[in-house]
N, CA, C and O of each residue as an XYZ file, in Angstrom:
576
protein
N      -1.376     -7.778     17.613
C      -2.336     -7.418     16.592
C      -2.063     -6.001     16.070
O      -1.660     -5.065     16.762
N      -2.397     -5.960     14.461
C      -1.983     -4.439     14.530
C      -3.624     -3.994     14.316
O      -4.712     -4.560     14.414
N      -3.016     -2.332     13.887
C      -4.915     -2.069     13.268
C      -5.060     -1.795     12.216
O      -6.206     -1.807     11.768
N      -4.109     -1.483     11.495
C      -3.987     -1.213     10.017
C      -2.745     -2.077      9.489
O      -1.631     -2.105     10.012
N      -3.166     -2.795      8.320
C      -2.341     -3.190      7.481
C      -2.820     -3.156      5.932
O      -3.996     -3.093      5.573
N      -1.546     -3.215      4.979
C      -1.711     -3.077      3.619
C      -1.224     -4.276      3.456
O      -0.438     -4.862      4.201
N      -1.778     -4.710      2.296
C      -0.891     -6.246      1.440
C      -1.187     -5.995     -0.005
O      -2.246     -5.826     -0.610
N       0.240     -6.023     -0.429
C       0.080     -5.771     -2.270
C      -0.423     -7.104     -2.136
O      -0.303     -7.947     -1.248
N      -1.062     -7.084     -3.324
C      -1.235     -8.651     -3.765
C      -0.751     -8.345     -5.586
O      -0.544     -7.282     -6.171
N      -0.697     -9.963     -6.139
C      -0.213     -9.691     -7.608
C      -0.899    -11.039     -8.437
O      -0.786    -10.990     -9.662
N      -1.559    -12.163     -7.891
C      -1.608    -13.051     -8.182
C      -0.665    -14.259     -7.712
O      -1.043    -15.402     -7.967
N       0.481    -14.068     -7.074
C       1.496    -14.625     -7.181
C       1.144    -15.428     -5.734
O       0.481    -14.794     -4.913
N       1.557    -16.768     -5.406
C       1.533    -17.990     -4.295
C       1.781    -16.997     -2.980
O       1.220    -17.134     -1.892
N       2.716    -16.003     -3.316
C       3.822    -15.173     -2.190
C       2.346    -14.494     -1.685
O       1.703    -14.921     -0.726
N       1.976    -13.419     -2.483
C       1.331    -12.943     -2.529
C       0.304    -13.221     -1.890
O      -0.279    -12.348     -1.247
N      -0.168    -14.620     -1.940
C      -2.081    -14.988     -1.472
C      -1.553    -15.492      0.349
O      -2.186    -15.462      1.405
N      -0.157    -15.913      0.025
C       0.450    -16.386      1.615
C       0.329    -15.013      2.266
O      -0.411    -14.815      3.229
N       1.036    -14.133      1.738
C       1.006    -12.652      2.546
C       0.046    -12.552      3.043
O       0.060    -12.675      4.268
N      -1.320    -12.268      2.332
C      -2.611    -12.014      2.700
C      -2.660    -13.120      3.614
O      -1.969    -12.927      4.615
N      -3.281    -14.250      3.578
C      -3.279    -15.604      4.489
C      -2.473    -14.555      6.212
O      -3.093    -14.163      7.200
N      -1.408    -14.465      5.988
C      -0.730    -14.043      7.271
C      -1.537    -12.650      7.563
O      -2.061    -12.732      8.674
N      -1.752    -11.655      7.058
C      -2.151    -10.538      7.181
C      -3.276    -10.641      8.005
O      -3.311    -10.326      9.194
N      -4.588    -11.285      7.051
C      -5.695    -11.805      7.849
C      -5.895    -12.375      9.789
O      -6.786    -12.330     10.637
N      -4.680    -12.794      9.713
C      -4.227    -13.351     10.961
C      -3.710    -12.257     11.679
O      -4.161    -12.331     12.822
N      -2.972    -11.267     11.552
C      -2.489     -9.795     12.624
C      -3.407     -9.112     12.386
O      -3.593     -8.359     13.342
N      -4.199     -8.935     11.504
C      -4.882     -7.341     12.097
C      -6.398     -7.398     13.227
O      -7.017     -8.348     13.708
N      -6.519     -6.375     13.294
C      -7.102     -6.855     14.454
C      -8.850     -7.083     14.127
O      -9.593     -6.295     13.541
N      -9.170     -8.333     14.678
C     -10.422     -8.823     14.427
C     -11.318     -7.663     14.058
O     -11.369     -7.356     12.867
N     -12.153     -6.864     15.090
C     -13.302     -5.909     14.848
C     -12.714     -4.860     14.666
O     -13.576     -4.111     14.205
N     -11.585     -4.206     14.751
C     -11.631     -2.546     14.573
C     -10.400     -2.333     13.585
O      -9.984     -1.192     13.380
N      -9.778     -3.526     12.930
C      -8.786     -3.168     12.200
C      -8.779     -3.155     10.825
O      -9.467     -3.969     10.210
N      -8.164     -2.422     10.313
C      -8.418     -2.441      8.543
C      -7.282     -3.104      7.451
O      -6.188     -2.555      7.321
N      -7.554     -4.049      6.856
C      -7.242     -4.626      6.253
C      -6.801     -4.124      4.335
O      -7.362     -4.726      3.420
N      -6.127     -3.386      4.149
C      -6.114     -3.077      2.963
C      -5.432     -3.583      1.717
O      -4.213     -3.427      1.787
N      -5.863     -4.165      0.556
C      -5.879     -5.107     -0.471
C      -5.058     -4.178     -1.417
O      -5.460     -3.023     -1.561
N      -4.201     -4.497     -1.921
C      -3.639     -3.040     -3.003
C      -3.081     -4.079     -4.103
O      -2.390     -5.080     -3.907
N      -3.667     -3.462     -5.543
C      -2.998     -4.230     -6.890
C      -2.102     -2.899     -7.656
O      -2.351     -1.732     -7.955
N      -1.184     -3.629     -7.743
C      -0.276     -1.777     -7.965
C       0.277     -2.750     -9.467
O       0.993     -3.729     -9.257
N      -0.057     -2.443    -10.714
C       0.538     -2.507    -11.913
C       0.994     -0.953    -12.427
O       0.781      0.166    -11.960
N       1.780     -1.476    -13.709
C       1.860     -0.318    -14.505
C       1.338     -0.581    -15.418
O       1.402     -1.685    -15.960
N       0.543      0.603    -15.897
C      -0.037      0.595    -17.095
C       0.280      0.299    -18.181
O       1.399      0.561    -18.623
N      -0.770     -0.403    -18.949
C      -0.234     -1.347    -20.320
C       0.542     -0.167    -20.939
O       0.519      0.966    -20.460
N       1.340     -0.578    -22.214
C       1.802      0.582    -23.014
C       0.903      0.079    -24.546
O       0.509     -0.934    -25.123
N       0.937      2.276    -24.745
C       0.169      2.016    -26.111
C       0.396      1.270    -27.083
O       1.542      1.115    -27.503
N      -0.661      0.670    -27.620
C      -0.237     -0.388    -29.120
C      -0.364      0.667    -29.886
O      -0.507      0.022    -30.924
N      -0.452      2.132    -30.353
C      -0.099      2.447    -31.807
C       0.963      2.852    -32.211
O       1.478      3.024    -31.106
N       2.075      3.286    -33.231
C       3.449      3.108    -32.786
C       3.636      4.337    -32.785
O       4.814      4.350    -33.142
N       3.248      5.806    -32.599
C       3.133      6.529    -32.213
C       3.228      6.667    -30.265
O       4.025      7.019    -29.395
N       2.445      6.361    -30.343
C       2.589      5.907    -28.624
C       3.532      4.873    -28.097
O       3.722      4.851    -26.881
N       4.280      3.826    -29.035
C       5.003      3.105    -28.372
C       6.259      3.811    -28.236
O       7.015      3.643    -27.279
N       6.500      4.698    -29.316
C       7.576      5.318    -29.473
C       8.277      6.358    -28.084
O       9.266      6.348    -27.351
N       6.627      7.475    -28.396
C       6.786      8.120    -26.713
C       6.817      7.887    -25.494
O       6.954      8.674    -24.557
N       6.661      6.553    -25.504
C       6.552      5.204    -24.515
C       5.121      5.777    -23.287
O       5.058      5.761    -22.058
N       4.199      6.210    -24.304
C       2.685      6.675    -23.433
C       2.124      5.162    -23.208
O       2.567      4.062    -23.539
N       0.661      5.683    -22.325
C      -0.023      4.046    -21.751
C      -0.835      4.010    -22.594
O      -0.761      4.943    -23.394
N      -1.827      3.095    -22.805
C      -2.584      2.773    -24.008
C      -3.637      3.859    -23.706
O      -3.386      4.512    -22.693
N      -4.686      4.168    -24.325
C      -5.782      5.021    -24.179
C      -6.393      4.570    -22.795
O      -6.437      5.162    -21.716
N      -6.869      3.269    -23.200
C      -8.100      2.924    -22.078
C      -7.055      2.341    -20.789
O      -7.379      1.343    -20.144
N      -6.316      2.776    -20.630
C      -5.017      2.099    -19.387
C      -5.477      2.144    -17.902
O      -5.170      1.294    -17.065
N      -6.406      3.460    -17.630
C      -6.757      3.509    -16.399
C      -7.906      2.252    -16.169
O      -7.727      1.358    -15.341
N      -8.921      2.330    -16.907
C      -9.913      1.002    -17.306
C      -9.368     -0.261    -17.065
O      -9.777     -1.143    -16.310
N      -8.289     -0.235    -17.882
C      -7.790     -2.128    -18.235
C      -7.004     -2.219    -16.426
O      -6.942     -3.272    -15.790
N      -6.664     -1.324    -16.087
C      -5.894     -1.239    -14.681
C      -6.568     -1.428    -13.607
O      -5.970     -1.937    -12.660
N      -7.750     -1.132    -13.485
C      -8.736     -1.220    -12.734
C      -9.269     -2.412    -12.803
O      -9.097     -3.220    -11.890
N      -9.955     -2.685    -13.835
C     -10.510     -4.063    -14.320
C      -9.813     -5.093    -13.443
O     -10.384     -5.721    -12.552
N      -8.084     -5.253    -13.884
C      -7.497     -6.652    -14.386
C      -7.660     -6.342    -12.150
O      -8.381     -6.964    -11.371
N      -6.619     -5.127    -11.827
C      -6.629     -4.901    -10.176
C      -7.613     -5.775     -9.308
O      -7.333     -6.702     -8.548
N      -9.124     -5.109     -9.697
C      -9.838     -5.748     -9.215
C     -10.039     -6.867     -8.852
O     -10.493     -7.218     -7.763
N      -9.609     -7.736    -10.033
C     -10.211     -9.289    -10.546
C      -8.988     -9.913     -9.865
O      -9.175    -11.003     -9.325
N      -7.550     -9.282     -9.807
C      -6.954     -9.878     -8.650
C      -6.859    -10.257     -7.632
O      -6.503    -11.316     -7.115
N      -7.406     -8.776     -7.121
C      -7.829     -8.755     -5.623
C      -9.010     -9.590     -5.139
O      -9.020    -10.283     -4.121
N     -10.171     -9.400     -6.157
C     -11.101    -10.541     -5.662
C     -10.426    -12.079     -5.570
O     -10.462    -12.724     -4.522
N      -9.698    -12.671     -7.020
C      -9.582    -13.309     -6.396
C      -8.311    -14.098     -5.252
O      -8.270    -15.270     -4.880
N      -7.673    -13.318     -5.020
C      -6.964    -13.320     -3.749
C      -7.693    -13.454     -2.479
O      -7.451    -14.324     -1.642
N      -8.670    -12.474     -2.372
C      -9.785    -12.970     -1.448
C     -10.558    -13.856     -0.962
O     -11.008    -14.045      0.168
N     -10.677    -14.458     -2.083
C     -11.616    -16.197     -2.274
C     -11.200    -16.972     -1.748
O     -11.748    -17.701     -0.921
N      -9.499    -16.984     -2.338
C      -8.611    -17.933     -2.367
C      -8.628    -18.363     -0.612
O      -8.905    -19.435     -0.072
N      -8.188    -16.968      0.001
C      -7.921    -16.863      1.383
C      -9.071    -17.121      2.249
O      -8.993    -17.323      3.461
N     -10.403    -17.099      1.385
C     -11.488    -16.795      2.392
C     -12.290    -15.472      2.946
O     -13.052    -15.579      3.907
N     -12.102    -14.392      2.373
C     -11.734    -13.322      2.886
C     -13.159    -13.099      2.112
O     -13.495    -13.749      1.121
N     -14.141    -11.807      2.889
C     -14.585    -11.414      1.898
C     -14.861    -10.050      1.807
O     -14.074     -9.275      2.349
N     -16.027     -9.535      1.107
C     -15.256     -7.741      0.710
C     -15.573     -6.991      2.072
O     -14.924     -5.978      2.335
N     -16.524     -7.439      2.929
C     -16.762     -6.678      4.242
C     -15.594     -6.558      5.074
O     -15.580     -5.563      5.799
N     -14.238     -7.639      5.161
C     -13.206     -7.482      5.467
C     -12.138     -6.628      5.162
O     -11.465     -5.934      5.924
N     -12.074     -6.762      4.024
C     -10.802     -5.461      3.304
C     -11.496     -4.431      2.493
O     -12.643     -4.298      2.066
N     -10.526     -3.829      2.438
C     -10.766     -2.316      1.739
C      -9.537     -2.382      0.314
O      -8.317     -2.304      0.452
N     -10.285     -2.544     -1.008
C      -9.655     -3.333     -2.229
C      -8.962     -1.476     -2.573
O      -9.434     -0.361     -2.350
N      -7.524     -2.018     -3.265
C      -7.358     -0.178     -3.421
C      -6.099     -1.085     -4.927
O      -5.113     -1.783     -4.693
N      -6.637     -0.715     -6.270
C      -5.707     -0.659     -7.212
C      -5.253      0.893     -7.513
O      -5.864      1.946     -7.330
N      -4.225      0.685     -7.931
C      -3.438      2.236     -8.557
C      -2.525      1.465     -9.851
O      -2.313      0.257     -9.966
N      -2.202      2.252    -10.498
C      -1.198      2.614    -11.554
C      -0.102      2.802    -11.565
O       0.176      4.001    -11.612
N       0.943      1.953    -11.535
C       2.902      3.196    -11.021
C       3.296      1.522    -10.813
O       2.822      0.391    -10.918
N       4.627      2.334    -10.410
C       5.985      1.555    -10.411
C       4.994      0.675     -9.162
O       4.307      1.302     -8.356
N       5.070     -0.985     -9.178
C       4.441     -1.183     -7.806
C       5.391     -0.689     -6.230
O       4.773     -0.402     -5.204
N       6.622     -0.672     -6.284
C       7.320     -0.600     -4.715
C       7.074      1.128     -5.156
O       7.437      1.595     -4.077
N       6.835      1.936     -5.708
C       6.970      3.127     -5.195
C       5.205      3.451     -5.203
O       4.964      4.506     -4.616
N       4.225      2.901     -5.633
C       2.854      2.869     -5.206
C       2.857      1.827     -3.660
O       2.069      2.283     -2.832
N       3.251      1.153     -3.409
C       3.492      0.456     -2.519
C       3.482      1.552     -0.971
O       2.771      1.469      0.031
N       4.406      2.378     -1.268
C       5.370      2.995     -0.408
C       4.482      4.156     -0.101
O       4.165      4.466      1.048
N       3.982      4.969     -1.493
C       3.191      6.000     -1.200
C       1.923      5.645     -0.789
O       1.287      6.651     -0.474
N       1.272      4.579     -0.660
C      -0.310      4.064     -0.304
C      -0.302      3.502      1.316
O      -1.307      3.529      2.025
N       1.270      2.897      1.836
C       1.658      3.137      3.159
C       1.749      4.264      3.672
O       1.529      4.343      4.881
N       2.059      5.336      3.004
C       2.488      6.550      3.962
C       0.976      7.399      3.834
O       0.546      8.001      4.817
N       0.336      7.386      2.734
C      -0.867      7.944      2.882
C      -1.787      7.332      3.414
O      -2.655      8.198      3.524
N      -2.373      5.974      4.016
C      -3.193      5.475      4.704
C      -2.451      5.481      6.360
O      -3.224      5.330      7.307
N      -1.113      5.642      6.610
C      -0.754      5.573      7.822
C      -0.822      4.065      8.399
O      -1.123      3.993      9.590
N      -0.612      2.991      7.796
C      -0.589      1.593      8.468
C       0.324      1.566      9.325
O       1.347      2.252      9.320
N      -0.106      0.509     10.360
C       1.292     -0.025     10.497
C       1.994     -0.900     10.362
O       2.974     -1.138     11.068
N       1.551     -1.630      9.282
C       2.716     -2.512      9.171
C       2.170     -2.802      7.584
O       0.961     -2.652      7.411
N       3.110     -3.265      6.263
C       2.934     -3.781      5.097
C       3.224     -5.023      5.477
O       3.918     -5.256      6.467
N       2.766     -5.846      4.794
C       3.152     -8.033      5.212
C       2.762     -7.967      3.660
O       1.613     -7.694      3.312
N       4.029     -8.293      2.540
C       4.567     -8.911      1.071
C       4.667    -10.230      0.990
O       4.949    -11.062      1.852
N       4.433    -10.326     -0.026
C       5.350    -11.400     -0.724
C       6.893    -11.673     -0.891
O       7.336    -10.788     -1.622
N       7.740    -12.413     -0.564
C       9.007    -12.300     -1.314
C       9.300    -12.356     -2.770
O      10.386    -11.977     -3.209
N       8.856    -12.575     -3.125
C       8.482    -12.548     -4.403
C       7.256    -12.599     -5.457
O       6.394    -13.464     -5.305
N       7.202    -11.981     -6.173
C       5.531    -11.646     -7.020
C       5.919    -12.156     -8.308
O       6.846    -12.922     -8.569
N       5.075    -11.620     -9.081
C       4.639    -12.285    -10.944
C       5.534    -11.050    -11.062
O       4.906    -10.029    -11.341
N       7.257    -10.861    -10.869
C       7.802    -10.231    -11.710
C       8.391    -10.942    -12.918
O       8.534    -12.149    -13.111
N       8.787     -9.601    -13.902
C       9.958    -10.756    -14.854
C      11.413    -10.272    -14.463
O      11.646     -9.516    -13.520
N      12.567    -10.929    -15.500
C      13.809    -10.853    -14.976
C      14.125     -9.662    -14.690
O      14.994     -9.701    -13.820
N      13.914     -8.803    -14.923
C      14.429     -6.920    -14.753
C      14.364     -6.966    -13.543
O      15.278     -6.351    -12.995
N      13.329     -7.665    -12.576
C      13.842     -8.063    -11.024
C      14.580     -7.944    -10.510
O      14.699     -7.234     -9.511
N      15.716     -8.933    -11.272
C      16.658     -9.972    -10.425
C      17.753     -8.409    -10.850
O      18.511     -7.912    -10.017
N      17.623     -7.985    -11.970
C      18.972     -6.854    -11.996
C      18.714     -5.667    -11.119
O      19.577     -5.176    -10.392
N      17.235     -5.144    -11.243
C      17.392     -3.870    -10.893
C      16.990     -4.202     -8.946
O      16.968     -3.162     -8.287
N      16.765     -5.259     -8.304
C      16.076     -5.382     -6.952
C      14.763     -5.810     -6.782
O      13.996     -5.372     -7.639
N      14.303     -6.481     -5.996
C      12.702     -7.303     -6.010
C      11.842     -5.946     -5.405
O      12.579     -5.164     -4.805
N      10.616     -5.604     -5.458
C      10.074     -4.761     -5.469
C       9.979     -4.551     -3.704
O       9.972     -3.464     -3.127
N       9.889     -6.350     -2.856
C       9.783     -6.372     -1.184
C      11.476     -5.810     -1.025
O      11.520     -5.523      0.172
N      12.422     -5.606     -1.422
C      13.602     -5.479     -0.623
C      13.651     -3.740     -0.784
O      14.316     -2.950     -0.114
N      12.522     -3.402     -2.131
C      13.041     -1.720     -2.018
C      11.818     -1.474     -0.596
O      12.142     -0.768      0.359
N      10.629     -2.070     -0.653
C       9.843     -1.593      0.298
C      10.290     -1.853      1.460
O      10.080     -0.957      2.277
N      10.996     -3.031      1.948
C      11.309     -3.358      3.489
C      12.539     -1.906      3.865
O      12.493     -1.451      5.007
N      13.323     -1.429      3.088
C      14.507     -0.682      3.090
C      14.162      0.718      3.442
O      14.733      1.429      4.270
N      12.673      1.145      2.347
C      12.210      2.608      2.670
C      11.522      2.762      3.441
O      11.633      3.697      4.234
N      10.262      1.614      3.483
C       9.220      2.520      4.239
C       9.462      3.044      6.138
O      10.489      3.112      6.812
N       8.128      3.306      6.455
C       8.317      4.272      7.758
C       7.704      2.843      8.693
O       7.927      2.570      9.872
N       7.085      2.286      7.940
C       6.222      1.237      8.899
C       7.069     -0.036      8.980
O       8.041     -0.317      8.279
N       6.618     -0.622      9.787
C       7.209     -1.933     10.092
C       7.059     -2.997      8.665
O       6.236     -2.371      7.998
N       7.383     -4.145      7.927
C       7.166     -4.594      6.753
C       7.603     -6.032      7.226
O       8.625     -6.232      7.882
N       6.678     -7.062      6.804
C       6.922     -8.518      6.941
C       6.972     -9.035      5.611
O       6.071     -8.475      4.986
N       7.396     -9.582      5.107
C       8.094    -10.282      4.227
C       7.884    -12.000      4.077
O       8.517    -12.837      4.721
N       6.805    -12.285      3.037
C       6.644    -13.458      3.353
C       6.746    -15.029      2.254
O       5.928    -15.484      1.456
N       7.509    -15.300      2.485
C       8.104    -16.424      1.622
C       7.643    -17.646      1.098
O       8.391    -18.348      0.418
């Protein structure tokens, strides 16, 4: 059992399995369970802003919002409910919010998805679980 764990979630099958497994290691009464929706922020629609490649105005809002509504329902899905986890969206690259929300909560262990709701820029630049299993400090399960 551990006592701390993180699980990105994204919407994605990988994703709600991760959690599913997560639920199962941490530890019944004293362990913390943490829910994380890591997008990047929309980019601005005016073409002023698309140009400077800024986030839309209301980006922190729409980030929060959509985070949330993930995480809840990832929760449902699994059974889970909010007295269990501790829901945490952020903004950023997801494997390098990933990485920094492990090292600042101190878990021990991340349990992913093998794959999430990416698109092809994936497959060229690396899946977001192979940069996290590679860097982080904590142990990382990987789940398919």
């Amino acid at each position: 059992m551990y006592q701390s764990i993180l699980v990105p979630v994204d919407g994605s099958d990988q994703s709600r399995a991760a959690l599913e497994v997560a639920a199962k290691l941490v530890a019944s009464e004293a362990g913390n369970l943490y829910v994380l929706n890591a997008q990047e922020a929309p980019p601005a629609e005016d073409g002023i802003g698309k140009v400077a490649g800024m986030p839309a105005l209301n980006a922190d809002e729409l980030v929060q919002k959509q985070g949330q509504e993930v995480i809840e329902q990832a929760c449902r899905q699994v059974k889970l409910d909010s007295e269990q986890v501790e829901p945490i969206v952020r903004a950023g690259k997801p494997a390098h919010v990933i990485l920094s929300e492990a090292k600042r909560l101190g878990v021990d262990a991340v349990v992913m998805g093998s794959r999430g709701n990416s698109n092809i820029k994936s497959l060229v630049v690396g899946s977001v679980s192979y940069r996290v299993m590679h860097v982080a400090s904590c142990a990382v399960m990987v789940v398919g």
